[in-house]
N, C-alpha and C positions, 0 to 999 in steps of 0.2 A: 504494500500500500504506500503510495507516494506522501511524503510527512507533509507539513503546515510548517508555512513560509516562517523565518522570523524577522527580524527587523536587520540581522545580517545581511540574510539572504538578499531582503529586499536594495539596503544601501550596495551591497556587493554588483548589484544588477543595474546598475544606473545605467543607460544609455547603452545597454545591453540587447534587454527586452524592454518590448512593451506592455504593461501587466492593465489586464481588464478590470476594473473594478463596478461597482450598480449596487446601489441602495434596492435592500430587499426588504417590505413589510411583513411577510407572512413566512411560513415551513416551509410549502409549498415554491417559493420562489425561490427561497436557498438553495434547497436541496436541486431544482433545475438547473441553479446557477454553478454550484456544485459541479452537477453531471456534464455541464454546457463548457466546465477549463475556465469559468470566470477565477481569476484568484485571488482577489480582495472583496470584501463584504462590507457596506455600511449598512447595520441593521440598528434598529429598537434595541434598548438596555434590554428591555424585560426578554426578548429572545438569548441572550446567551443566559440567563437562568433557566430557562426551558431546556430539560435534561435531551429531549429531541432533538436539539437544536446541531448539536455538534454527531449526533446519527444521520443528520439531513446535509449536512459541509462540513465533513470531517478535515479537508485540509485548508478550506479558506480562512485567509485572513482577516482577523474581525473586526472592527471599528465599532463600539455605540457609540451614538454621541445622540446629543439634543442641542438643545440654544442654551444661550447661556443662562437666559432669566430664568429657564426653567429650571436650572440647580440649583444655582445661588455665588455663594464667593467662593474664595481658595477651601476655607474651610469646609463646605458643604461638597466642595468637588471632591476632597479628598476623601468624604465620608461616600460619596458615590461612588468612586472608581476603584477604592480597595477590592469590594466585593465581584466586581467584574472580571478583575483582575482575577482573584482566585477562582471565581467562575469559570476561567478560559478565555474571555478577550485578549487579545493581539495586540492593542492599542485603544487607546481614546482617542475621541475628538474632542477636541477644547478651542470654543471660541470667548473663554473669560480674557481675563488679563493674564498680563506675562509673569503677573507673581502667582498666579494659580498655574500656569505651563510650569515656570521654575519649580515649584513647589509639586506637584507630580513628576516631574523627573528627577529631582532629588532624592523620591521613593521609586525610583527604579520603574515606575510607570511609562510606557513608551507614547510620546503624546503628539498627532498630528493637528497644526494650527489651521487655521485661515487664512488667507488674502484676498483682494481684488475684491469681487464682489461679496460684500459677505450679506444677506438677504437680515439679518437683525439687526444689521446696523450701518444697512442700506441709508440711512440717513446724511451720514458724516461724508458718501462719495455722492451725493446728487440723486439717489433712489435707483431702482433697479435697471442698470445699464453698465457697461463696460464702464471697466477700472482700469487706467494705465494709457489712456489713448495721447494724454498729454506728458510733457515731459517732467511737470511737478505731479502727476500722478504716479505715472512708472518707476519715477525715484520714492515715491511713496510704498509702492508694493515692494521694490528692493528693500527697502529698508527696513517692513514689517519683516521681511522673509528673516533678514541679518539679526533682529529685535530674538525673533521666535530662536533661532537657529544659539542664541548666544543664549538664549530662558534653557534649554535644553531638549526643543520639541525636537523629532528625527524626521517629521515629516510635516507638507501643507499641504491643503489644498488651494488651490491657486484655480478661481474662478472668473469668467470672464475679461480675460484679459487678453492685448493684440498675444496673438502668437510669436510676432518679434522679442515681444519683449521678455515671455517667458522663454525663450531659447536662449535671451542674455542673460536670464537672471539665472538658468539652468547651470552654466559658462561659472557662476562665480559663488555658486552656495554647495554645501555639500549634502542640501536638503533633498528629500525623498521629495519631489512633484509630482500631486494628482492634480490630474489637471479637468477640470468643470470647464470643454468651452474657453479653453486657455491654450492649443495646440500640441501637436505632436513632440512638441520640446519635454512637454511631461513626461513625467517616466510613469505615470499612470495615465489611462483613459476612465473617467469616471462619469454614468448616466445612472438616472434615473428608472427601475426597471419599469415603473408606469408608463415613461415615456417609448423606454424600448421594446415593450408588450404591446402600444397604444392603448393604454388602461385609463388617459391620460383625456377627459373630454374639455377640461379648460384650455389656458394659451400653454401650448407648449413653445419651451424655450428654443433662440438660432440654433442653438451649439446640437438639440437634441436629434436624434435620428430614430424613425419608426421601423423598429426590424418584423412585427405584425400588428393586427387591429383586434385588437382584443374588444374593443368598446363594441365594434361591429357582432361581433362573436354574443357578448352579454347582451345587446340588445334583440338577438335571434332567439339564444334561450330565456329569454324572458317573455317574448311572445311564446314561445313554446309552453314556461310555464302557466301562462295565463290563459292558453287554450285547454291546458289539463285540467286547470283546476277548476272551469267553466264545463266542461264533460264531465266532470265528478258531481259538479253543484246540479245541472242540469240531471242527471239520472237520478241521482239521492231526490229530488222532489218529484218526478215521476216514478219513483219508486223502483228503477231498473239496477238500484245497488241497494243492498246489496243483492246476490243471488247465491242459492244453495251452493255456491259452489265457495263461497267468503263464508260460509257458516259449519259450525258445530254440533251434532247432535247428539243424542243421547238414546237410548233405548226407549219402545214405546212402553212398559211395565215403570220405568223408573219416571217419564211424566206424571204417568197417571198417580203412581204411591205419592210424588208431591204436590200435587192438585190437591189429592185429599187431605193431604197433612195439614195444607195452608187454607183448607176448610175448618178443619178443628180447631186449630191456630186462632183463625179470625175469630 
């Protein structure tokens, strides 16, 4: 059985390979991702607690993460990411500050940052659009990259950004690059599997690409459902369900001795 990457592995591979990475919400999507040679996972915390989880991607690499407001500070991270940690994650994601990055790598926690676009704090670059297009912005993402890389995180993600400029900033960090929509300079490709299923019926993002239509697919078996359960309603009120053949019976002597019983009875 081929082992689960480490964080060696991965920096060893830089500009090597190129490693697949897709946020997985469910079992079901792991374990395809799994079977599919995806090799990096961004999933839900509560999935690498699920004893299932790692029978479904035995050798992917795991990431939880969430936002940041959802944990809280250094402190509340570290009371998060112990447990994961012993659970089996690969890494966290951390888009707190650089004293919570610092402060999980200090404990030996393997910690990938943000840059470029980061969608919770979409605010500070202009809202949801490319990061890096100007010259005080791309010294911007260099700098978060040098910030993270010097806190002790081993890896970013690096989202929406020109792909020039992640190929220079590739050139000068010794940081692990996933790249969201930030080019092939990455040393990871990172989507969305709703986007790569088409599960996906809002805007999906430039950077996304549709490898089927899954929306198409639920919207079929959902007529499907609702013509079943319209044939079920419909015969239950004509009385054509059920029929002897959905029923149980009993011998005719043992009706009869409990008719009368439930004569006495009453």
């Amino acid at each position: 059985m081929a082992q689960r990457l480490t964080v060696k592995d991965l920096l060893d591979q830089r500009g090597k390979h190129q490693f697949a990475m897709l946020r997985v919400e469910t079992l079901a999507e792991a374990e395809a991702a799994e079977a599919a040679g995806i090799e990096l996972l961004s999933v839900p915390a509560a999935m690498i607690f699920d004893r299932q989880f790692r029978d479904a991607a035995p050798t992917a690499f795991a990431f939880p993460g969430d936002n940041f407001y959802e944990i809280g500070d250094t402190a509340d991270f570290l009371k998060w990411a112990f447990p994961l940690f012993k659970h089996g994650a690969d890494g966290v994601y951390c888009s707190g500050s650089l004293q919570t990055v610092r402060a999980l790598a200090d404990h030996g926690i393997p910690v990938c940052g943000h840059v470029g676009l980061i969608p919770s704090k979409a605010t500070w670059t202009g809202g949801f659009k490319a990061v890096g297009k100007t010259l005080d912005s791309a010294k911007l993402v260099y700098q978060q990259c040098k910030a993270l890389a010097d806190a002790g995180a081993f890896a970013v993600e690096i989202e929406v950004v020109p792909s020039e400029i992640t190929a220079a900033i590739a050139e000068k960090t010794g940081l692990f690059l996933i790249s969201m929509g930030a080019g092939s300079a990455g040393h990871a490709q990172y989507l969305f599997s709703d986007d790569v299923l088409g599960q996906n019926l809002g805007h999906v993002p430039r950077h996304a690409k549709r490898y089927a239509d899954f929306a198409a697919e639920y919207a079929r078996l959902q007529q499907m459902r609702i013509a079943a359960m319209a044939d079920f309603a419909r015969e239950v009120h004509d009385g054509a369900y059920p029929t002897p053949a959905h029923l149980v019976f009993c011998e005719a002597n043992v009706v009869a001795d409990f008719r009368d019983w439930l004569e006495r009875e009453a």
